[in-house]
C-alpha positions in Angstrom: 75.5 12.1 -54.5 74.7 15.1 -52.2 73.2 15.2 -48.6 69.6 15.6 -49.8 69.7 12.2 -52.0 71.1 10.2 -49.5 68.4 11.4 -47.4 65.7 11.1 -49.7 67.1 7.7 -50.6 67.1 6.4 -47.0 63.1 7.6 -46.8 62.3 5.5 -49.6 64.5 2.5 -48.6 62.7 3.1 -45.1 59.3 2.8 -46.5 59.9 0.4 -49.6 58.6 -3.0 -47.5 55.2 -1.0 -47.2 54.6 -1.1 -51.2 55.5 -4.8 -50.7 52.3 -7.3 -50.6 50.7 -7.4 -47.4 51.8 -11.2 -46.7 55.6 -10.2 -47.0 55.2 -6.2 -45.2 56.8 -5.7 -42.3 57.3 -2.6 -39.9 60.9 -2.0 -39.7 60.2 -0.4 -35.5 64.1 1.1 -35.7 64.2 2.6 -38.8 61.1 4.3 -37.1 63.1 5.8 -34.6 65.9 6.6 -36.2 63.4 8.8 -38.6 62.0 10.2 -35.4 65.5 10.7 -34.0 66.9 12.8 -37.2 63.3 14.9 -36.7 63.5 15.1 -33.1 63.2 18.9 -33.1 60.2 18.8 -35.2 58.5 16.5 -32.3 59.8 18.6 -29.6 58.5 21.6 -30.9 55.2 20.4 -31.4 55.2 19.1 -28.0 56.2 22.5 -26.9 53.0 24.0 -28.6 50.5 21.6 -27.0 52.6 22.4 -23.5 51.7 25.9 -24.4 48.1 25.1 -25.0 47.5 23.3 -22.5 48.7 25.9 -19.8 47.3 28.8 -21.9 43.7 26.9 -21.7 44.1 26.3 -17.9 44.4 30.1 -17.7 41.3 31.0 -19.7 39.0 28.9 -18.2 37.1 30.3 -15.3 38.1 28.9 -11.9 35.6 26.8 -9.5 35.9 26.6 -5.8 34.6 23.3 -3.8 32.7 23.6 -0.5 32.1 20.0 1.1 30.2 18.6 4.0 30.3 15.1 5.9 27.8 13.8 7.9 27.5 10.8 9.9 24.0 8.8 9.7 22.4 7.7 13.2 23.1 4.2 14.2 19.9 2.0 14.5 19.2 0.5 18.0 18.8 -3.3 17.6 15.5 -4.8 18.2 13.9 -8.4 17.7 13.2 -8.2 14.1 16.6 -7.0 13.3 17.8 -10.6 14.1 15.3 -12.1 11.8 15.4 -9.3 9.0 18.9 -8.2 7.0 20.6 -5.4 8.6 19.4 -1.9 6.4 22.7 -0.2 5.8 22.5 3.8 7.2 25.0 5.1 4.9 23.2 4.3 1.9 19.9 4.7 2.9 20.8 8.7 4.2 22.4 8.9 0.9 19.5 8.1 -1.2 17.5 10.0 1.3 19.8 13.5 0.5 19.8 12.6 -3.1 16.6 12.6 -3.5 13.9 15.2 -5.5 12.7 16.3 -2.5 15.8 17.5 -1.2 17.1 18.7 -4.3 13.7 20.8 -4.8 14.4 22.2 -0.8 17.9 23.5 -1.4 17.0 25.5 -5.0 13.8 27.0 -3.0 15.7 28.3 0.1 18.8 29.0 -2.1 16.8 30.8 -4.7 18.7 28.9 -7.0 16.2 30.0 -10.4 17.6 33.3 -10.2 21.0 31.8 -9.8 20.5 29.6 -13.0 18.4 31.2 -14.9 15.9 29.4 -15.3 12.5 28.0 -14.0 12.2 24.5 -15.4 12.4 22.5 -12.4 14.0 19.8 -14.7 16.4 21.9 -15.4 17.0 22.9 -11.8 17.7 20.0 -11.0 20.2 18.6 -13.5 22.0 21.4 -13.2 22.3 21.5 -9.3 23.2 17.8 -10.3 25.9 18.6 -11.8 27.0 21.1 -8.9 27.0 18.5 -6.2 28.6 15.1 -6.2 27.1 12.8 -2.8 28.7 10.0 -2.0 29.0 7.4 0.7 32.4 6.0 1.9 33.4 2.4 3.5 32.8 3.9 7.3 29.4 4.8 6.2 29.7 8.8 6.1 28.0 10.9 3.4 30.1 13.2 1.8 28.5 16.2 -0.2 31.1 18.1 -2.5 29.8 21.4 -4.3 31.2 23.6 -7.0 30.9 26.5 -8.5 32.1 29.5 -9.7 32.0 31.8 -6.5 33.2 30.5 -3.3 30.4 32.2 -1.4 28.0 30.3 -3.8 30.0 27.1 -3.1 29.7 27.4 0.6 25.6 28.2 1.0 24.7 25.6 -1.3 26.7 23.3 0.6 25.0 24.0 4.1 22.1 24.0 2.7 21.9 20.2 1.8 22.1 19.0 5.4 19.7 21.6 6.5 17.3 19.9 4.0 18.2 16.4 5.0 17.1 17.4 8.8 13.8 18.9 7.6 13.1 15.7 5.3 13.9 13.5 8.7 11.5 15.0 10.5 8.9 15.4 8.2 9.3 11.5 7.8 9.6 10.9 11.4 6.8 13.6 12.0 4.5 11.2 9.5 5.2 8.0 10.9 4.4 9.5 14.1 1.2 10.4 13.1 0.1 7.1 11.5 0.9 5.3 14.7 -1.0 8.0 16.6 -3.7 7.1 14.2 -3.6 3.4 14.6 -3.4 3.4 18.2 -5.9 6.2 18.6 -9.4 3.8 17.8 -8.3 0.7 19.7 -7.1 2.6 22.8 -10.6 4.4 22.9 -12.0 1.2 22.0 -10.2 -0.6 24.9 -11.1 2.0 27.3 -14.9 1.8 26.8 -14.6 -2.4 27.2 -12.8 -1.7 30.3 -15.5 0.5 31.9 -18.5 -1.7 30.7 -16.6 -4.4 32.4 -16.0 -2.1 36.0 -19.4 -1.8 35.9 -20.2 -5.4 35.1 -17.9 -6.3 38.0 -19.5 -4.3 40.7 -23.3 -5.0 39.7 -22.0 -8.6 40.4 -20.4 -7.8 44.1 -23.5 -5.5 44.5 -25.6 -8.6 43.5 -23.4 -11.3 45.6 -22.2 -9.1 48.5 -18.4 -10.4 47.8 -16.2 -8.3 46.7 -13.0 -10.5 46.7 -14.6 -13.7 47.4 -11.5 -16.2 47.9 -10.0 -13.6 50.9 -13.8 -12.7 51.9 -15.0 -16.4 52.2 -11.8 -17.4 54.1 -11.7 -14.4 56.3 -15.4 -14.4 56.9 -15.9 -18.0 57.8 -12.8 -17.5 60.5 -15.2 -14.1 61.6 -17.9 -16.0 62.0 -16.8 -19.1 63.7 -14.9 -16.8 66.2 -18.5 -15.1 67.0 -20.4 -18.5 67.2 -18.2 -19.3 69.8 -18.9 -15.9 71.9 -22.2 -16.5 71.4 -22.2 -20.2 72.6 -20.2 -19.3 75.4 -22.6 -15.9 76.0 -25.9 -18.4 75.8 -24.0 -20.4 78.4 -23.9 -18.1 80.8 -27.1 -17.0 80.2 -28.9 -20.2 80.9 -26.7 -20.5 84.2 -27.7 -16.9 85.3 -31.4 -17.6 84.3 -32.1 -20.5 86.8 -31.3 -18.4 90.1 -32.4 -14.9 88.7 -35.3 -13.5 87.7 -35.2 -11.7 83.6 -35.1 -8.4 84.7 -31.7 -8.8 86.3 -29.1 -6.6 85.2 -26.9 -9.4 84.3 -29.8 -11.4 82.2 -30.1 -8.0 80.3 -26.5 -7.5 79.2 -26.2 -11.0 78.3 -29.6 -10.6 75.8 -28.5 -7.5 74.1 -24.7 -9.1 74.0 -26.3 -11.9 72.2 -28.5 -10.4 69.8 -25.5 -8.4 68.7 -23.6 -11.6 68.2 -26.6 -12.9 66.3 -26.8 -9.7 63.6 -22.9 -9.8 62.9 -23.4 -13.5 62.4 -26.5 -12.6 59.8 -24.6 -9.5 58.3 -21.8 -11.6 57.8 -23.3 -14.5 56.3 -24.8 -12.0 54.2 -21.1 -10.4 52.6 -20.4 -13.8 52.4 -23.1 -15.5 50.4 -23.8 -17.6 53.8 -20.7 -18.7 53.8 -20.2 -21.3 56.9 -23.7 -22.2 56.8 -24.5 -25.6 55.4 -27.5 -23.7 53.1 -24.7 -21.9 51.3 -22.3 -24.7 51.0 -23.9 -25.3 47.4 -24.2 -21.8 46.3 -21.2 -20.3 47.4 -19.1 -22.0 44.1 -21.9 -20.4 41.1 -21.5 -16.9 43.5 -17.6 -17.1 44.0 -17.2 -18.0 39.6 -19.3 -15.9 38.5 -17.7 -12.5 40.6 -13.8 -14.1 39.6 -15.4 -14.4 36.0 -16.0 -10.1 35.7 -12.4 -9.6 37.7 -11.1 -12.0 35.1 -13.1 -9.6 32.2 -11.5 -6.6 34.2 -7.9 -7.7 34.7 -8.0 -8.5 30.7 -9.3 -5.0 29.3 -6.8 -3.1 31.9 -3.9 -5.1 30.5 -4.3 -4.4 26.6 -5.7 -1.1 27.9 -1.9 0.1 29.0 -0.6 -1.6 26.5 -2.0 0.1 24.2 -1.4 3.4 26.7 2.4 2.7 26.4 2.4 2.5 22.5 0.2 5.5 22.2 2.3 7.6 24.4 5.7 6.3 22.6 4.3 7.3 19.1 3.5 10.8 20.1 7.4 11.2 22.2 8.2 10.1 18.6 6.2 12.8 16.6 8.8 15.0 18.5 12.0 13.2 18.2 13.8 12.3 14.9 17.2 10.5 15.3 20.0 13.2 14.5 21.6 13.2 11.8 25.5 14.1 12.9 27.0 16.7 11.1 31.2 16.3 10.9 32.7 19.0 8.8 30.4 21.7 8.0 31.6 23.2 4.9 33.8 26.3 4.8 34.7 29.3 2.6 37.2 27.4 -0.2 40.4 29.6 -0.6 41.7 28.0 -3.4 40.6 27.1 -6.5 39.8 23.2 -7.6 39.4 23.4 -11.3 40.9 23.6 -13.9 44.0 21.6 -12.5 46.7 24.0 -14.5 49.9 20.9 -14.4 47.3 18.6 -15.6 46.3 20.9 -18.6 49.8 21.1 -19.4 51.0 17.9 -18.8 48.1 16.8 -20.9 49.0 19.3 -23.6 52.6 17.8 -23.9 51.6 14.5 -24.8 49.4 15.3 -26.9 51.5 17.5 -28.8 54.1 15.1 -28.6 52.0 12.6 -30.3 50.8 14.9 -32.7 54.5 15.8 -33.8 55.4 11.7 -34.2 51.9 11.4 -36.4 53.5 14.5 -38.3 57.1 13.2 -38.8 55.5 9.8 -39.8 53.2 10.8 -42.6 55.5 13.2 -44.3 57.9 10.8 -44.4 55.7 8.5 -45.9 54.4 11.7 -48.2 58.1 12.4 -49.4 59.5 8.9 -49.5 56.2 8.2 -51.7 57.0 11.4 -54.1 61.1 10.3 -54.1 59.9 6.9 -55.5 57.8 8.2 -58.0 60.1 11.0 -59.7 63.0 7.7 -59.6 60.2 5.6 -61.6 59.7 8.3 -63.8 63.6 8.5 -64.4 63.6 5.1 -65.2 61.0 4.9 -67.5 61.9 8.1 -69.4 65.8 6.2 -69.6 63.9 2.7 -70.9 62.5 5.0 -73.6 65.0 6.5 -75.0 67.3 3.3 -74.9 64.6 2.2 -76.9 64.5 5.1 -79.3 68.0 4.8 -79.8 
């Protein structure tokens, strides 16, 4: 028996247990290798080819270039309600923020990107600058912005161009904010301000109609001011009566003490007056419905200037922020790529090998099975055509 029958018998014995019955079929796993062994140049050579492939693909395929950019969100300043409210994450809410239509519909406007692609769908604009740029957000809370494309020039604009959008996006949100606190603080501050004046003038009809302007320091300082000129004048009328009883009234003397007296007597009146007759046993009753109802419009007053700047300090805050946005940092502005990012030319080839490499085992394994099949057939054949003519004879 020659070289090519032991071979061709050693196939069939090989694959024999797979005509058995499915219950008793088993996979004899050397046998397997020892076929694959004896065919190893067959396997390598297809591996070979798919190495070749691989690499020769790589080559064909037009190169890209990535351009990428990192920025770094603006960190909130804590307030009350972010104690009582869950803590908004930066990092995600810039990413959704640069993600979003309007940015995308910024960058292909200033980019001119329909001429670039094309095409004027915006639909399609957008999937396919999509597919250009990859944003993403990392564990320290930076956004990351990786563009490619064929031209590294191309790469690099459309790159720049996303935090460029980003900023004008902030402040238009920040600009519109702005405005509706403008807007809500706007009617109540005018609001405020004309309660406040009706009340100024509320307050001084009532000192114009009470003569007390502050009436707790008024009625304490005026009831000291007028007991202080009761006694000059007691002591004046004293004298007066002494000088009277040896002099005539046309004394010099007499005279000065009159008019010093009738003085005393209109600062006491004009006193009594600012004072709502305070220290006179007439105004004793009075002086509490005077003194309530002028501390009643200072209350009035006190009340309308206080929301008054409050809503002064709002009002001015919103419009410092209709011209302040919080920045949005940028890290690594993108650059000119030098070197190409795709295709990856190992991994094409590395890829290639394997899969020619499996593709050779599948080959050695079903023409073995093919010629191990055909042996067993023409030995059947031999029998049966032996049977027959052992019969014949």
């Amino acid at each position: 028996m020659n070289s090519e029958a032991i071979s061709a018998t050693e196939e069939l014995s090989l694959d024999r247990p797979l005509q058995a019955p499915p219950e008793y079929r088993v996979i004899h796993l050397q046998k397997y290798l020892f076929l694959l062994w004896h065919r190893k140049y067959a396997v390598l050579l297809c591996a070979l080819g798919g190495l070749v492939l691989g690499a020769a693909i790589a080559f064909v395929m037009h190169p890209m270039y990535d351009a990428t950019v990192r920025l770094m969100p603006p960190t909130p300043k804590p307030d009350a309600l972010s104690i009582l409210l869950p803590e908004r994450n930066p990092g995600d809410q810039y990413l959704g923020l640069i993600s979003s239509r309007t940015v995308a519909d910024d960058v292909i406007a200033h980019q001119h990107l329909a001429d670039y692609f094309h095409t004027t769908k915006p639909s399609r604009l957008r999937s396919l600058l999509h597919s250009m740029a990859k944003i993403s957000v990392d564990k320290d809370q930076f956004v990351t912005v990786r563009v490619r494309a064929k031209e590294p020039e191309t790469a690099l604009r459309i790159a720049n161009e996303f935090p460029a959008a980003l900023y004008r996006l902030n402040d238009a949100i920040t600009l519109s904010e702005a405005e509706h606190q403008l807007r809500y603080f706007e009617g109540p501050l005018e609001q405020e301000k004309d309660q406040l004046s009706e009340a100024e003038e509320q307050l001084k009809e009532a000192q114009q109609k009470t003569g007390m302007v502050q009436p707790e320091t008024q009625v304490r300082l005026g009831v000291g001011a007028i007991a202080d000129l009761k006694q000059q004048l007691a002591a004046r009328q004293e004298q007066l009566a002494g000088l009277e009883t040896g002099r005539t009234s046309q004394n010099p003397q007499v005279v000065t003490l009159r008019s010093q007296i009738a003085s005393l007597n209109t600062q006491i009146h004009d006193l009594e007056a600012q004072t709502g007759g305070a220290g006179t046993p007439a105004a004793a009753a009075k002086l509490p419905e005077l003194t309530l109802e002028v501390e009643r419009k200072q209350r009035e007053v006190i009340y309308h200037q206080t929301l008054f700047d409050i809503l002064s300090k709002q009002y001015e805050n919103a419009r410092v922020g209709e011209s302040y946005s919080p920045p949005v940092e940028l890290v690594d502005g993108a650059v000119l790529p030098d070197q190409k990012s795709w295709p990856p030319r190992k991994l094409f080839a590395l890829v290639g090998l394997l899969v020619g490499g499996l593709f050779g085992v599948l080959y050695v394994l079903l023409t073995s099975m093919h010629l191990s099949q055909r042996v067993a057939r023409t030995l059947r054949e031999g029998e049966a055509a032996a049977r027959a003519e052992a019969s014949g004879l």
